[in-house]
Backbone as JSON Lines, residues from 0, in Angstrom:
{"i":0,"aa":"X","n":[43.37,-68.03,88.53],"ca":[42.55,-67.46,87.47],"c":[42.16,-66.03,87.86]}
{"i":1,"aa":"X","n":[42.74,-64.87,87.02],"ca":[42.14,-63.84,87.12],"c":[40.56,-63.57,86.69]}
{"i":2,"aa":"X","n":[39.56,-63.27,87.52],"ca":[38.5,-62.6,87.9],"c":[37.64,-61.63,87.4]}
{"i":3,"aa":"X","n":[37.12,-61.6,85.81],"ca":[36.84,-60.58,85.21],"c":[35.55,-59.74,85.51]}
{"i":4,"aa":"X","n":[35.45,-58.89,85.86],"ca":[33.6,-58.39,85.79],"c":[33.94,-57.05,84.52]}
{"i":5,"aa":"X","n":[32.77,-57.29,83.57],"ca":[32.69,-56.47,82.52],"c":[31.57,-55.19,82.71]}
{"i":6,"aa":"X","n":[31.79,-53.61,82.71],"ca":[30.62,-52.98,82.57],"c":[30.49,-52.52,81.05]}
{"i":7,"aa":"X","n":[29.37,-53.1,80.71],"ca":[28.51,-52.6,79.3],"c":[28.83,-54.03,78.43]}
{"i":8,"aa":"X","n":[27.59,-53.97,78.3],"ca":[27.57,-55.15,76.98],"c":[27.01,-54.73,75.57]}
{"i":9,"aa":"X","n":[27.18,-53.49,75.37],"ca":[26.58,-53.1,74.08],"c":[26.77,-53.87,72.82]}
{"i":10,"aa":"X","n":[27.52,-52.61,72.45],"ca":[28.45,-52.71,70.9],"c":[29.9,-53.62,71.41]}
{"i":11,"aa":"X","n":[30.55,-53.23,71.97],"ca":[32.41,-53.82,72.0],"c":[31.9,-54.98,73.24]}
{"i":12,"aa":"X","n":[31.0,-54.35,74.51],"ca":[31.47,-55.46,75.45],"c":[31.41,-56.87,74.79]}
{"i":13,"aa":"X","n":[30.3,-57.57,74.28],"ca":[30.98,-58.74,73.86],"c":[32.38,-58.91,73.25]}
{"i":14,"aa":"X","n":[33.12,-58.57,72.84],"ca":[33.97,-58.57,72.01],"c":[35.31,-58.79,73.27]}
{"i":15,"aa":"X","n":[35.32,-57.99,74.27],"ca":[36.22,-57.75,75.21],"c":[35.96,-58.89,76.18]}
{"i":16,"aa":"X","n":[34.78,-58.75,76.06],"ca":[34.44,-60.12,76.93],"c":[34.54,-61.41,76.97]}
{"i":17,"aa":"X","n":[34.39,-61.89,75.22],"ca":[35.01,-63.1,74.41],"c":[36.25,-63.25,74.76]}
{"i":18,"aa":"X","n":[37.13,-62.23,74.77],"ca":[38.91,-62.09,74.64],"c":[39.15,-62.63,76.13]}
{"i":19,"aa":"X","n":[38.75,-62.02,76.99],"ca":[38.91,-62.21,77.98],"c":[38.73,-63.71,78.79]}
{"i":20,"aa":"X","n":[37.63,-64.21,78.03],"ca":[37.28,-65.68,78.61],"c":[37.87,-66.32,77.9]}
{"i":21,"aa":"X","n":[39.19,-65.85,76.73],"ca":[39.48,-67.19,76.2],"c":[41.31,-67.07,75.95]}
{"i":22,"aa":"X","n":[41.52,-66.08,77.03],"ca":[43.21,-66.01,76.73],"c":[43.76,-67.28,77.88]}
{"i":23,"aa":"X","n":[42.97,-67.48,78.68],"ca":[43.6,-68.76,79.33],"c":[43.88,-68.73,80.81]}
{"i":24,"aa":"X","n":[43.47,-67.67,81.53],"ca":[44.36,-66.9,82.57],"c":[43.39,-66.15,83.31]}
{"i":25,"aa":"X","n":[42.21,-65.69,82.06],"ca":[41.11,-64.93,83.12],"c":[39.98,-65.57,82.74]}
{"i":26,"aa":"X","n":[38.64,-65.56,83.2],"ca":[37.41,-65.66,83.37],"c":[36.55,-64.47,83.39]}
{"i":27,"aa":"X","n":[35.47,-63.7,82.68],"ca":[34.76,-63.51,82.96],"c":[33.78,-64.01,84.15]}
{"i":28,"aa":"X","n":[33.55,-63.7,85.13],"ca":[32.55,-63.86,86.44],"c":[31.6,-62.62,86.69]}
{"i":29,"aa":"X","n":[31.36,-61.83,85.79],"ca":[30.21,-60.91,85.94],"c":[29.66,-59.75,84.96]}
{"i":30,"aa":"X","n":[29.16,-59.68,84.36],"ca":[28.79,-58.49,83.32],"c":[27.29,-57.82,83.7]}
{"i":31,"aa":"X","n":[27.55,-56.47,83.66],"ca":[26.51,-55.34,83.86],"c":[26.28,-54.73,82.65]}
{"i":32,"aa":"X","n":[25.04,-54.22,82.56],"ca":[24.67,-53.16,81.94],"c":[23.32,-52.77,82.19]}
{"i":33,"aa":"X","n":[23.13,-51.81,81.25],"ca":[21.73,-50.69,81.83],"c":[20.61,-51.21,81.21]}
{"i":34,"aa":"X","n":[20.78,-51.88,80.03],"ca":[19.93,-52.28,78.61],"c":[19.48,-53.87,79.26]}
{"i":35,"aa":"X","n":[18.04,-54.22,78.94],"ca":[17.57,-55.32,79.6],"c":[18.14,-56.54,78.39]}
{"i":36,"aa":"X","n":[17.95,-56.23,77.14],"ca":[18.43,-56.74,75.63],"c":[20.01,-57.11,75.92]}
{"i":37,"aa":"X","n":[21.03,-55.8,76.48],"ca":[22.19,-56.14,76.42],"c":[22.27,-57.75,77.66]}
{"i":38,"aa":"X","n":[21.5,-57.29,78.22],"ca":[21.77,-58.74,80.06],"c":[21.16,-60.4,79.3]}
{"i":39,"aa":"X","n":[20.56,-60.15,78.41],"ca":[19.46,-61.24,77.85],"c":[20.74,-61.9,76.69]}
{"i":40,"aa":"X","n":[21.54,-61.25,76.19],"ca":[22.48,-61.43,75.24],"c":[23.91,-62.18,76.3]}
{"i":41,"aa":"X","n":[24.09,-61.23,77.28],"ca":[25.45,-61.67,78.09],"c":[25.13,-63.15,78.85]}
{"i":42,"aa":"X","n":[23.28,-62.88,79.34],"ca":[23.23,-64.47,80.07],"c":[23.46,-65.38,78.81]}
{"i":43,"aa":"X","n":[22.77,-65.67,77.58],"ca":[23.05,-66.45,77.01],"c":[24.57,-66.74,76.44]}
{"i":44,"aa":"X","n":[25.47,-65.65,76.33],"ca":[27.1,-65.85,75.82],"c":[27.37,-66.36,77.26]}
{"i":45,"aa":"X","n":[27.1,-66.01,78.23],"ca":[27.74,-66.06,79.7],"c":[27.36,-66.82,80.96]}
{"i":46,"aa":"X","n":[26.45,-67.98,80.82],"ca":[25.53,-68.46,81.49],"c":[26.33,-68.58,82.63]}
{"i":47,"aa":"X","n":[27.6,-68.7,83.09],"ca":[28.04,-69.07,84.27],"c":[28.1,-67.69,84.82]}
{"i":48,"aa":"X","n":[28.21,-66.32,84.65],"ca":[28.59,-65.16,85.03],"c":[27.87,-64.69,85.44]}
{"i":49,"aa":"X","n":[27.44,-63.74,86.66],"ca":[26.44,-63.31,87.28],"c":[26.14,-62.17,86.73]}
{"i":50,"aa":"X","n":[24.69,-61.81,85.82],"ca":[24.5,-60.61,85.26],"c":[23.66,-59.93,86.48]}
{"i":51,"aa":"X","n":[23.4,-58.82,86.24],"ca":[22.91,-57.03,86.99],"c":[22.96,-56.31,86.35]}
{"i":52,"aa":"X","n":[21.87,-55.09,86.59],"ca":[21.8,-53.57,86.07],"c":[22.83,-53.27,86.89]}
{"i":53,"aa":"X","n":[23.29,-53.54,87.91],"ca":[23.72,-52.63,89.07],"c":[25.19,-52.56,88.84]}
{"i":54,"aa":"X","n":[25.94,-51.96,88.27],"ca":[27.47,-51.98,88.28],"c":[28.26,-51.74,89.56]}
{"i":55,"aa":"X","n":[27.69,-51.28,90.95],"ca":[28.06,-51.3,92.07],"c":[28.23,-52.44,92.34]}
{"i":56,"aa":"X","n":[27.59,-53.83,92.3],"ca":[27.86,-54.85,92.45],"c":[29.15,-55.52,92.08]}
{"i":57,"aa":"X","n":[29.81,-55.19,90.71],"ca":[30.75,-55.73,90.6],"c":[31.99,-54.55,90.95]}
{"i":58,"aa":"X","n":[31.32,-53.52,90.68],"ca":[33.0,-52.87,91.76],"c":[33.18,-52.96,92.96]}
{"i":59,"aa":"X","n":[31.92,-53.36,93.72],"ca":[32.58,-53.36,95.17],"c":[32.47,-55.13,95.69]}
{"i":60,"aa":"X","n":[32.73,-55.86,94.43],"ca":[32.71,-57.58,94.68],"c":[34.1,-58.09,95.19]}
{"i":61,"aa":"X","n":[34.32,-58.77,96.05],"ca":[35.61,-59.07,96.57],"c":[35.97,-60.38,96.07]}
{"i":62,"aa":"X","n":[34.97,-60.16,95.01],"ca":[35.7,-61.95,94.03],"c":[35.64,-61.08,92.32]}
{"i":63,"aa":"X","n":[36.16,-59.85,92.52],"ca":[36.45,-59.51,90.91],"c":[38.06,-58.76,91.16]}
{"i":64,"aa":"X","n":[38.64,-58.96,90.41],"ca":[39.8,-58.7,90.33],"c":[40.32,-57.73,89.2]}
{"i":65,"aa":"X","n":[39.78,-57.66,88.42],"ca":[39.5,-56.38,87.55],"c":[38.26,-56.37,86.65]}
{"i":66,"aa":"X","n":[38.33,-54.65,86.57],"ca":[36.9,-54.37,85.88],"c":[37.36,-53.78,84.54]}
{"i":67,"aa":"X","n":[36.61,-54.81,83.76],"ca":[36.71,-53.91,82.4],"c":[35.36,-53.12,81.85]}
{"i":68,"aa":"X","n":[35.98,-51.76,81.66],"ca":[35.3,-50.86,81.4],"c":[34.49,-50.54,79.9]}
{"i":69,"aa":"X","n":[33.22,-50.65,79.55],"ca":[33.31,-50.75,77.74],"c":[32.29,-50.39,77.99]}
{"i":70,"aa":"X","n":[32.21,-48.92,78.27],"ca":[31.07,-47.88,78.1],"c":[30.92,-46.51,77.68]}
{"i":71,"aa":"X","n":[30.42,-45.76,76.98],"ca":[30.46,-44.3,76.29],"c":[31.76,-43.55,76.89]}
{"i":72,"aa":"X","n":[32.66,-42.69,76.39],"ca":[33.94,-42.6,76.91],"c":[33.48,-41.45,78.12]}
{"i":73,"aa":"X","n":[32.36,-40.82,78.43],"ca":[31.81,-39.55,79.27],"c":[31.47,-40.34,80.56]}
{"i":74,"aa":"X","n":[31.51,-41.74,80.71],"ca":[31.65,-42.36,81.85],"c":[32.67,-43.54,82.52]}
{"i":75,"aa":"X","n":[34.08,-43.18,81.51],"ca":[35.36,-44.06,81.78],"c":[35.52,-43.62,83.43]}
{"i":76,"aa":"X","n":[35.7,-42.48,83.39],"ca":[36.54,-41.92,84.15],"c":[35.81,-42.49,85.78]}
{"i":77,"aa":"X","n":[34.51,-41.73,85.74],"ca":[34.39,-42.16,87.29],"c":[34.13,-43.45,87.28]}
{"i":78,"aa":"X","n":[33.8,-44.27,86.5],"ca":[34.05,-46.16,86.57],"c":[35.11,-46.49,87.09]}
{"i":79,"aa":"X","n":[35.69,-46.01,86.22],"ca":[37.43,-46.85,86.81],"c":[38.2,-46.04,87.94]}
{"i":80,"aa":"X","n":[37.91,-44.83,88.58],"ca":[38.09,-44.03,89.58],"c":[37.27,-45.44,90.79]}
{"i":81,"aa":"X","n":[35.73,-45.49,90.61],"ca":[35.24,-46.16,91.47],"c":[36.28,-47.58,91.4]}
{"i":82,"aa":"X","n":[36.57,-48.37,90.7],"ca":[36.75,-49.4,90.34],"c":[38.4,-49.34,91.48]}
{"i":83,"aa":"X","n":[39.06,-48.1,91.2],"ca":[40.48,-48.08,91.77],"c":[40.13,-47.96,93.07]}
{"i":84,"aa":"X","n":[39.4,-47.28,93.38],"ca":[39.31,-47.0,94.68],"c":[38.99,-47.94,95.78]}
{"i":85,"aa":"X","n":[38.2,-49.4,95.06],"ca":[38.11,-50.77,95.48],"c":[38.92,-51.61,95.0]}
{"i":86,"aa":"X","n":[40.04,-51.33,94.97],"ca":[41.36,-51.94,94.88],"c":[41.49,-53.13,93.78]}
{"i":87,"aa":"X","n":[40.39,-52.51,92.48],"ca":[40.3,-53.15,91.23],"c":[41.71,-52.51,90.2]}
{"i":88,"aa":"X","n":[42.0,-53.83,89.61],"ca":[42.59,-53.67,88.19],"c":[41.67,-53.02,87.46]}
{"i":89,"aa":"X","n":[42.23,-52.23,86.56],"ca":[41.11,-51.86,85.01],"c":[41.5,-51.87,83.82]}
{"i":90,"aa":"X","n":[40.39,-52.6,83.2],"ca":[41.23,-52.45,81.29],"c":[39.55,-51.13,80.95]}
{"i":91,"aa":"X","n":[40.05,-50.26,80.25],"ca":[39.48,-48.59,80.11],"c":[39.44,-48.76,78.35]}
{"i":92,"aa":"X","n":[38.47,-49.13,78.13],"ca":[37.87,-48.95,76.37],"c":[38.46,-47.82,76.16]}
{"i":93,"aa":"X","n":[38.95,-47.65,74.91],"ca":[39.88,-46.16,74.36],"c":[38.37,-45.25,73.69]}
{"i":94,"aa":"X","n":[38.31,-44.3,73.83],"ca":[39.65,-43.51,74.77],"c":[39.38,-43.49,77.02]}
{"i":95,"aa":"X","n":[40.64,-43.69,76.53],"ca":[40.93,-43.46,78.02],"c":[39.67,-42.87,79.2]}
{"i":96,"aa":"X","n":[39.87,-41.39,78.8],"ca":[38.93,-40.59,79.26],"c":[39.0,-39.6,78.48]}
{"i":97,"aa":"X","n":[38.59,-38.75,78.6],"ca":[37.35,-37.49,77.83],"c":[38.34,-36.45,77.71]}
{"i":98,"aa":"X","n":[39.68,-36.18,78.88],"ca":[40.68,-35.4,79.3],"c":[41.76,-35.49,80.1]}
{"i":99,"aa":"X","n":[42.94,-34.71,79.48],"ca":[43.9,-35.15,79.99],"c":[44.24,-35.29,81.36]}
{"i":100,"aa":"X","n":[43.36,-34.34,82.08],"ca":[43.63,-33.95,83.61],"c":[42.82,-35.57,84.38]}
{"i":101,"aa":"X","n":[41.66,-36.3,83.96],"ca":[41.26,-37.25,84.27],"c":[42.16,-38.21,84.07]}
{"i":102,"aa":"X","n":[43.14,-38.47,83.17],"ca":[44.08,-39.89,82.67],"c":[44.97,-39.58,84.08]}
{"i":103,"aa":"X","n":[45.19,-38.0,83.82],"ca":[46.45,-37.61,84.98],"c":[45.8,-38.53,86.71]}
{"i":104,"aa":"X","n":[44.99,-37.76,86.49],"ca":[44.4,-38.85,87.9],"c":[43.79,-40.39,88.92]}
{"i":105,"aa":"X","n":[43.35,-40.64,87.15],"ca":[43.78,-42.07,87.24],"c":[45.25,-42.61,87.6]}
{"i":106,"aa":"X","n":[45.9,-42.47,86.77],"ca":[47.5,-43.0,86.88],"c":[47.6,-42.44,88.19]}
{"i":107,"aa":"X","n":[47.38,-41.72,88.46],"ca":[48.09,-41.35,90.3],"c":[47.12,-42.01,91.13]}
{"i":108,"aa":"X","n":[46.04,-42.22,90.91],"ca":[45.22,-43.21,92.01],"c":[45.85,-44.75,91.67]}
{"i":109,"aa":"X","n":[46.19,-45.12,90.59],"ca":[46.31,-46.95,90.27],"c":[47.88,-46.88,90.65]}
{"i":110,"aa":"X","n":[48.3,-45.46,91.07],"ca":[49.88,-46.16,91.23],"c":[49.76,-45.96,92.98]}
């Protein structure tokens, strides 16, 4: 079973987060966000998943296997930079990032 930790539960994270716990293959095991409302919403969709403000927690967790990213697009980039750099998978809410020179550097850190 792939290992999901989600950052942001706003607007989309539920949505990504649903998908994710129900293709058959992955699990949600952790969702963050900044909003006390958004954590009060994910414990109740998510009661088995360990919620936090702290999104350091799930990028540097050695029981998450990828991080999906579903936060304002002005903070894709260093998420999933952090996220690669702890030898996480990432699914990156569109857009990507903010600029082309950031996508460029992702793809050369995840390869």
């Amino acid at each position: 079973m792939i290992k999901v930790g989600v950052i942001g539960y706003g607007y989309w994270g539920p949505n990504v987060a649903r998908n994710f716990n129900h293709v058959g293959v992955s699990e949600v095991v952790a969702i963050t966000d900044k909003r006390a409302d958004c954590l009060k919403r994910a414990k109740e969709a998510f009661p088995q998943a360990k919620i936090t403000k702290d999104c350091q927690e799930l990028l540097t967790s050695p029981d998450i296997d990828v991080i999906a990213v579903v936060t304002p697009v002005w903070t894709h980039f260093e998420l999933a930079k952090e996220a690669l750099k702890n030898g996480k998978h990432i699914f990156v809410e569109k857009p990507f990032t903010a600029n082309i020179a950031q996508a460029e550097e992702l793809i050369e850190l995840a390869a």
